[in-house]
N, C-alpha and C positions, 0 to 999 in steps of 0.2 A: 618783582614779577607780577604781572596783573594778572587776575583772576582767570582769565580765557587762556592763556598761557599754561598756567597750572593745568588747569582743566584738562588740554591739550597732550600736556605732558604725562600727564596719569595715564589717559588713555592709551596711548601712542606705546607705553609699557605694556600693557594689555593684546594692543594690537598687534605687538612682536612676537607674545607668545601665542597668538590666534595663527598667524602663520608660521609661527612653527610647528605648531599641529596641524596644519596642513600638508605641510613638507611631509612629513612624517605620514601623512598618510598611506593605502598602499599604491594609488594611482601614479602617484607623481615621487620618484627619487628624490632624495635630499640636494642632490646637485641640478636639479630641474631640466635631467633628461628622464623621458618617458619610457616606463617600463614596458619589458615586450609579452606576449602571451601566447604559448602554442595553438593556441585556439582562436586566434586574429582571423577576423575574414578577408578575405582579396579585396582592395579598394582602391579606386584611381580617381584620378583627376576627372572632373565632368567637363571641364568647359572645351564644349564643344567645338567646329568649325566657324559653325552660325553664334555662337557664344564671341568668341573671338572676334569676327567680322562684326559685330554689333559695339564692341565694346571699344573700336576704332573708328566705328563709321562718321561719330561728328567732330571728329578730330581733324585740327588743320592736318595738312602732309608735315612741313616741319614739326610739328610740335609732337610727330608720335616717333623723333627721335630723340625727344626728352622724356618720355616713360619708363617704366622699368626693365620692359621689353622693347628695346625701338625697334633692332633688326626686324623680330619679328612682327613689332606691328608695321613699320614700314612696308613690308612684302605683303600684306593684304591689299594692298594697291597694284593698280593696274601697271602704272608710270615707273614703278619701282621691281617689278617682275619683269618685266619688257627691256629694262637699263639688267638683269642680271642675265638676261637671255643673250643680250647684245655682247658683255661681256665674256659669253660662252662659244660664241661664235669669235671673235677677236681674238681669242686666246687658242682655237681650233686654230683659226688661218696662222699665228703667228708660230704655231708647231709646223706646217706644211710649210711655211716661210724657209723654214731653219734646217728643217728637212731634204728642200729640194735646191740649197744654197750650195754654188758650184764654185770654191775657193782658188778663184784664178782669173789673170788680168791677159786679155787677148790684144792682140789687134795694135802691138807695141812693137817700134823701127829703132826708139833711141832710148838709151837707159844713163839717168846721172848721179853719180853720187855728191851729195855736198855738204860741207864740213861745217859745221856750228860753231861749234867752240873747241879748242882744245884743251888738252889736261894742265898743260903750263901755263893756259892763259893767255900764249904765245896771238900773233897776228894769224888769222884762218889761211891764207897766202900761204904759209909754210906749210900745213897739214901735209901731212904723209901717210900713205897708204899700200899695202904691200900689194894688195891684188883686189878686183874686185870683178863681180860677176852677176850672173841672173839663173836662176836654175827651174828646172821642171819637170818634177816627180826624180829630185833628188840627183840630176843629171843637171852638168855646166851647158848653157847656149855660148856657142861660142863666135865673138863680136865681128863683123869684118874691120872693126876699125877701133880702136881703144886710145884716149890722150886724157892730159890730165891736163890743168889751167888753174894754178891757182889751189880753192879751196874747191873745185868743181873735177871729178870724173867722171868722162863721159866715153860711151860707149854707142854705136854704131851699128846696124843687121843690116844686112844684102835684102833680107827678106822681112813681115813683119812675124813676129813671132809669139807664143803662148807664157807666162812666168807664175810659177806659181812658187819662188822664193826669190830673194836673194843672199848675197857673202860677200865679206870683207876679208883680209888678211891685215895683222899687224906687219908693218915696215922694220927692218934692220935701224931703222934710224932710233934716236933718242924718245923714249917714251913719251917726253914733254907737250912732242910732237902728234901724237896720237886724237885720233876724233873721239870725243865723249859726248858730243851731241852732232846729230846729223840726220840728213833725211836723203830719203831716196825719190825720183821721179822719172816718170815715165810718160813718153810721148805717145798718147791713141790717134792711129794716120783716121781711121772712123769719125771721132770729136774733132781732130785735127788741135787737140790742146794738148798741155802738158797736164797728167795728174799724177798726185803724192801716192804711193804704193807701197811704202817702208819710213819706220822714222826709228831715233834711238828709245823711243817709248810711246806706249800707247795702252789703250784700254778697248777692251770686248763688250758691246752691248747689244745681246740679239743677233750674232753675227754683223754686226758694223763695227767694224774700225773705226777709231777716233787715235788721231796722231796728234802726240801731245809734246811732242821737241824737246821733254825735258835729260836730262843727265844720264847715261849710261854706263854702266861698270866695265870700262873697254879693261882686256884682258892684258896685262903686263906682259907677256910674254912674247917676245921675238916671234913673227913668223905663227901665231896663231890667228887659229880661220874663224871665223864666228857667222853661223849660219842663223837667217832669218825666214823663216819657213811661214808662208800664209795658207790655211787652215782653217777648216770650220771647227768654232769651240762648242758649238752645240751637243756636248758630250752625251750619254742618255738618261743622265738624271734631269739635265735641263728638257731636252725633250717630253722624257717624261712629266716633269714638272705643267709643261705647258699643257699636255694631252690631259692628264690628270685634274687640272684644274676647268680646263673647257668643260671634261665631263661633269663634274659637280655643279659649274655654274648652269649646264644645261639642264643635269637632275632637279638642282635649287630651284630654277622658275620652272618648271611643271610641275615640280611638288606645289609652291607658292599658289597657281594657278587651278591648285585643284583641293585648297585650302589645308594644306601642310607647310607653313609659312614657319611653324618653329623648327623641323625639320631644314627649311632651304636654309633657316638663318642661319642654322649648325654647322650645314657644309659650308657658308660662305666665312664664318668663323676659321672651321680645321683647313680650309682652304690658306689660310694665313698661313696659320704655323707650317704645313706644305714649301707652301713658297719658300719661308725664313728657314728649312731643315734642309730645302735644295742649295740656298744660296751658300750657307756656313758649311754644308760637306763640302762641295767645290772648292770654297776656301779651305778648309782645313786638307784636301788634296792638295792644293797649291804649297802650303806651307810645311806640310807632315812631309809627305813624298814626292814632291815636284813634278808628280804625273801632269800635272796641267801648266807649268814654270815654262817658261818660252823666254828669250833672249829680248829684253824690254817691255815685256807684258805686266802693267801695273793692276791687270782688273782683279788680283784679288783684294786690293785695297776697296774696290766698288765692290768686291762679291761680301765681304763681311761689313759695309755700311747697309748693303740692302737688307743683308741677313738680320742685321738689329733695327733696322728699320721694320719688318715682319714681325719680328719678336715682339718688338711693343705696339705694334697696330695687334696682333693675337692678346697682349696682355687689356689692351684698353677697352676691347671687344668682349671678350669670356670673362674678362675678372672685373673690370672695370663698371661696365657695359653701360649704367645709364649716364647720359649727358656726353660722355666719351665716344659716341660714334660719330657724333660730326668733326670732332678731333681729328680721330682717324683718318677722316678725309682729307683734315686742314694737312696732319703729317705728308701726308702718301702726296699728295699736290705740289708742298711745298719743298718737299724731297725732289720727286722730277724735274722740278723748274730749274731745283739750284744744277742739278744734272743738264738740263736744256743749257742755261748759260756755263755751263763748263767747256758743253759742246760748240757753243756759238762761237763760228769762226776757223773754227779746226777742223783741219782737210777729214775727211772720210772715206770709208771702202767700204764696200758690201752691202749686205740688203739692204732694200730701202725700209723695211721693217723696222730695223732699229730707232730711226728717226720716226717714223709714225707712230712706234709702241710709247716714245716716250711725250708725243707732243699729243698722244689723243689720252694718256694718262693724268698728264696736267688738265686738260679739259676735262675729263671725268671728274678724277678725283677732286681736281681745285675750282670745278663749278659746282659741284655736291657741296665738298666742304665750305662753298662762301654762300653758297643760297638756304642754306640750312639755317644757319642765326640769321641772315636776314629777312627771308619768309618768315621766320618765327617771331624777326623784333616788328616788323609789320603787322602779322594776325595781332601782338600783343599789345603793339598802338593802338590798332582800332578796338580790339576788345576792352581798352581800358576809357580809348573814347564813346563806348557804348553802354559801360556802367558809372560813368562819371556822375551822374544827376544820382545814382543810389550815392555814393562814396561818399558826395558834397553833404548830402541829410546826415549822413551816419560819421560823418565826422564833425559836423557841426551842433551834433547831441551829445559828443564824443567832448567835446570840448567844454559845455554846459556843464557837465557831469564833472568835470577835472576841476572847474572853476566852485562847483557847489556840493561836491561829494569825495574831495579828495581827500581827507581823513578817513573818509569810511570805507572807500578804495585801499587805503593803505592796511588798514586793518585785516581787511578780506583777503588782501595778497599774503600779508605775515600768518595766518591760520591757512590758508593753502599752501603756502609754502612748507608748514609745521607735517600737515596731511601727505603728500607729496612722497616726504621720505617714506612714510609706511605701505607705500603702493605698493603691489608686488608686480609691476611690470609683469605681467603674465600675460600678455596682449594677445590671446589666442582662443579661439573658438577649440575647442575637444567633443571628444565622440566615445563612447563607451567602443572598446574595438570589438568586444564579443557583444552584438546585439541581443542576444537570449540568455545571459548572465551577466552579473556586474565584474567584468574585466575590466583592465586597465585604460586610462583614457589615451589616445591620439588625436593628434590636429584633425581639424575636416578638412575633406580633400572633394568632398561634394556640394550642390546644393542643395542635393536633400538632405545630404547627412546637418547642413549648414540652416536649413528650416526645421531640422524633426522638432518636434516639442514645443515650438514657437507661440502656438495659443495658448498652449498651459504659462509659461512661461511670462505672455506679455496679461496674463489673467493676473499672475503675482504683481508683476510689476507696476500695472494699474492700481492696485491694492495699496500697494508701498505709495505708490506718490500719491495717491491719494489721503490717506496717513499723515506722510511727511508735509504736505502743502497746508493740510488742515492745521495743524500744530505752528506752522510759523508763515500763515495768515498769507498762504498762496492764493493762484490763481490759477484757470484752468479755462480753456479754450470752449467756447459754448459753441452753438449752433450759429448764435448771432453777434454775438459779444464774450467779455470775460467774465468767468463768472468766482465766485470765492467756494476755494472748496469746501469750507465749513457750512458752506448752504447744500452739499451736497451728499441730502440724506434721501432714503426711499427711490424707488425705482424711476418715477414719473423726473427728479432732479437729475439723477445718475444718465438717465436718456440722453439729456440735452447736453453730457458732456461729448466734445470731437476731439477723442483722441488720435494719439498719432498713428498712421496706419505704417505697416512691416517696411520696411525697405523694398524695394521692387527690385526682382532677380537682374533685370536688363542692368541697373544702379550697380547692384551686387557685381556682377561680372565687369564693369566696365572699373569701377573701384580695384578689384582685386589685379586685374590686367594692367592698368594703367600704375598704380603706385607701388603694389605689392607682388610682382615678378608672379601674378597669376595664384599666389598664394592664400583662396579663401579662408581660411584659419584666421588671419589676420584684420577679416573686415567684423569689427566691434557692435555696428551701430545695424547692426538688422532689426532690433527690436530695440524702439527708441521710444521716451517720453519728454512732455519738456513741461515746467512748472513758473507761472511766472509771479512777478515779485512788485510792488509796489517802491521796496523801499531796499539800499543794499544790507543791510543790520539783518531783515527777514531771510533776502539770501544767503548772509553767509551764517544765520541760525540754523538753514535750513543744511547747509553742509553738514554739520554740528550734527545735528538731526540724523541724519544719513548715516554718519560715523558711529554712531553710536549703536545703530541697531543691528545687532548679533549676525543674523542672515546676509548683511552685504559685506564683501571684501571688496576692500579701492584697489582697482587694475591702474588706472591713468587718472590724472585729471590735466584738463587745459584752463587754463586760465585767461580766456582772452578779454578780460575787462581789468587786465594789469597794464600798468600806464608806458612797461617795457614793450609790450606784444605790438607786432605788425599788424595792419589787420589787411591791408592789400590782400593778401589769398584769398579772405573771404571779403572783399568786396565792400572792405569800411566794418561791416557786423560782427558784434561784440557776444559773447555770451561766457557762463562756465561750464564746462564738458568735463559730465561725472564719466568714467567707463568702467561700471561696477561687476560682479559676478555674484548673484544668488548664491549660496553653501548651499540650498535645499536643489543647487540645478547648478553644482561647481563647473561641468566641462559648458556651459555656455556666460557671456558676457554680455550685458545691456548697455544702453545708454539712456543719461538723465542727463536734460540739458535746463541748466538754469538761467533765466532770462529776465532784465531790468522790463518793466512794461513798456516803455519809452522807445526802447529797441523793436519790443513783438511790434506795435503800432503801425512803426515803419515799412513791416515787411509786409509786401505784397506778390501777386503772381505773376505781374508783368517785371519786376523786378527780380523776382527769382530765376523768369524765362532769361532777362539780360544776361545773370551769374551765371547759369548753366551755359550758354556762350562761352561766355569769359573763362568759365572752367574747362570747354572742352578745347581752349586757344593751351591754356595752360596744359591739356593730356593731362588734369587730375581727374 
């Protein structure tokens, strides 16, 4: 075992009982939930409307459906509140559609039944039929003329007349004989055509019939009648359903509109499971008690596809949410479509609703869900064509470095790696919850509470790297150049160091919104320093360094000069990212970032301006 190893190892023992004394403290539980305190003051969330709106603004439109909140950052857009408004109206008109739907065929001379297939198998020429008819409000019209031809019954009116069903009778003859697929048709003297008004099965969508010619449970028995009754299904859950949902989409973009965007994203969220609780009660009506069962009505098979179609467009959205909303769309698109071509070709009845709800749905949902990864693989062409000349440098030092530092690479990855285990992933900013005593800590849920202490704090932390850099022959960012911290003694040297200044709240908000589902707690680097290095031996002493001294506990480290790391995200640049925690200032987190010189060099403003691009393509 080599020396550094050992060393490592000693410590690393140390370090396990350093946080267990922590654990054990009284702020923090041993299972690392936060104790509560009757004395806690009321506390919320700050990020405000204009916080929000700020933290989207330079955000492509696709790419604020890859954040952690997309719904909601989506809906701070204009383009995107105006498509929920539209929505809210579409689904108003499609309730008065279904509403004012008058389930009956006028304007009808000649009426025929025709035989499909039989149960035997038999030639359709033989079909036999005991009786057959047209009815209205449950009452027989009765024909002037009735004959049969074949696998063809047709019927004859003096007059034209109104139908709002019709019936069959089984024949005395051989059951072999019996229709098990068949349709009905009716002559409009108005159109002057024949159209389909009965089949042996079909499905309900929106009040449109769709006749689907397939197989029917004709009934075995001699002399039974089997009545086919047309009907509006618009029962008043479906109703409801649609009014219900208009209203929310109408509430969601005036909320949106007036900067309550997490709000509209919620009702367009519970709007889901709505839908998917309407569609599966219907079914389970159809299946449980047959209140909704009709003599070849297959739509509860479509009522329990839609219903879990809902169900996981609600799971991808609430539980899922990032990266999964343009999913959702892909789903809900590609669900209608296969629905559109189920329907293409097969006769229909009724509102013209049905067909529009499902072909302006394909457009919706299936132009969202494909222009969403394509706008966003766009923004991220060009963004990556606009930081290519950084990428080209910092990979091509990237490479110098692998060819003439790659033992020493290696070493610095196996002692990070050693460090790593002892992190305490604590990745969290805390707040003393009783301000005027030492209570128990909580996450911040503010910016102030997420600045308090901030100068005391970056005063230590200057202190420490200052220390750390001297001891293993850092460097430090001067007025005009680099300077060696060991030269930086007495006021007049200490002047000329430019340290790093706070994070900027605008950064803060747009970080915490964009990656962390709006959860300040979690942004580390508000108070950051960086130290840089001549040689990688001094950086990774200076870890060593770090580790050793009593006051810091390791929250995280990144290691982005390990020869596994991507460095795409950041744009080619390399560094290693300490995210430590003061013990003299435990409920807050710093950042120390360590840097080859070769790396600092590179970076400049007009290149940073580029990243920031390319980061807001990315919504990091």
């Amino acid at each position: 075992m080599s020396p550094i190893s050992v060393c490592v190892t000693i410590d690393k023992r140390s370090w396990r009982k350093r946080k267990e004394d922590r654990k054990c403290s009284p702020n923090l539980s041993t299972d690392g939930v936060l104790n509560t305190h009757k004395g806690s003051f009321h506390r919320k969330h700050s990020l405000t409307v204009m916080d929000i709106n700020h933290a989207t603004k330079g955000a492509s439109g696709a790419s604020l459906f890859y954040c952690s909140r997309p719904l909601e950052a989506a809906l701070t857009r204009r383009p995107f509140q105006l498509i929920m408004l539209v929505l809210g109206g579409y689904s108003l008109f499609s309730f008065f559609a279904c509403w004012s739907f008058v389930p009956r065929h006028d304007h009808i001379s000649e009426l025929r039944f025709i035989t499909l297939t039989l149960r035997g198998g038999d030639d359709v020429a033989l079909a036999r039929v005991g009786s057959f008819g047209a009815l209205l409000y449950g009452k027989e019209l009765r024909p002037s003329n009735a004959s049969q031809s074949g696998a063809i019954v047709s019927l004859q009116y003096e007059h034209t007349v109104s139908m709002d069903g019709w019936y069959f009778t089984t024949s005395e003859a051989d059951k072999q004989l019996d229709p098990i697929r068949f349709r009905v048709e009716a002559y409009d003297v108005v159109k002057g055509k024949w159209k389909v008004v009965g089949s042996s099965s079909y499905l309900v969508c929106v009040n449109t019939y769709i006749f689907l010619d397939t197989r029917f449970r004709t009934n075995e028995t001699r002399g039974f009648q089997q009545v086919f009754q047309v009907q509006a299904r618009s029962a008043w859950p479906e109703l409801m359903d649609k009014l219900v949902s208009a209203l929310c989409f109408f509430i969601g973009a005036f909320a949106a509109a007036h900067g309550r965007a997490a709000f509209a994203a919620n009702l367009a969220v519970w709007t889901c499971l709505i839908h998917a609780v309407d569609f599966l009660f219907l079914a389970s009506q159809s299946w449980l008690f047959g209140t909704r069962a009709a003599p070849g009505d297959k739509s509860t098979y479509l009522l329990v596809v839609l219903g879990m179609d809902w169900v996981l467009s609600f799971v991808l959205l609430r539980c899922l949410k990032q990266e999964h909303v343009a999913r959702f769309f892909q789903i809900q698109g590609f669900g209608y479509f296969v629905l559109f071509l189920y329907m293409r070709g097969k006769p229909t009845f009724g509102s013209a609703i049905g067909h529009a709800y499902i072909i302006c749905s394909i457009i919706f949902y299936g132009g969202v869900g494909i222009s969403i990864p394509a706008f966003r693989s766009y923004e991220l062409w060009r963004a990556k064509r606009m930081i290519q000349p950084d990428v080209l440098q910092y990979e091509e030092l990237w490479r110098r470095c692998l060819n003439t530092l790659s033992q020493q690479l290696d070493q610095l990855g196996e002692v990070i790696r050693l460090y790593e285990s002892a992190c305490s992933e604590d990745g969290r900013q805390y707040v003393q919850s009783c301000p005027t005593s030492s209570g128990p800590l909580v996450p911040v849920k503010s910016l102030e509470e997420l600045y308090s202490h901030n100068e005391i704090i970056s005063a230590i932390l200057r202190s420490k790297v200052l220390t750390w850099a001297a001891r293993c022959d850092g460097l430090l960012h001067a007025m005009e150049e680099l300077i060696s911290a060991r030269d930086c003694e007495g006021p007049e040297m200490m002047s000329l160091v430019r340290w790093s200044p706070t994070k900027k709240k605008s950064r803060v908000v747009e970080k915490a919104f964009r990656l962390y589902h709006g959860d300040l707690s979690k942004v580390l680097d508000v108070v950051r320093e960086c130290i840089i290095f001549n040689r990688v031996e001094d950086l990774k002493e200076c870890i060593e360094e770090i580790f050793h001294d009593e006051d810091i506990e390791f929250v995280r480290i990144k290691n982005r000069l390990s020869k596994d790391h991507c460095a795409q995200s950041t744009g080619g640049y390399r560094d290693v990212l300490l995210n430590l925690r003061l013990r003299s200032f435990i409920f807050k987190v710093v950042e120390v970032q360590l840097i080859l010189r070769e790396f600092s060099e590179l970076k400049s403003d007009e290149g940073h301006a580029r990243y920031v691009q390319y980061r807001n393509c990315l919504c990091s």
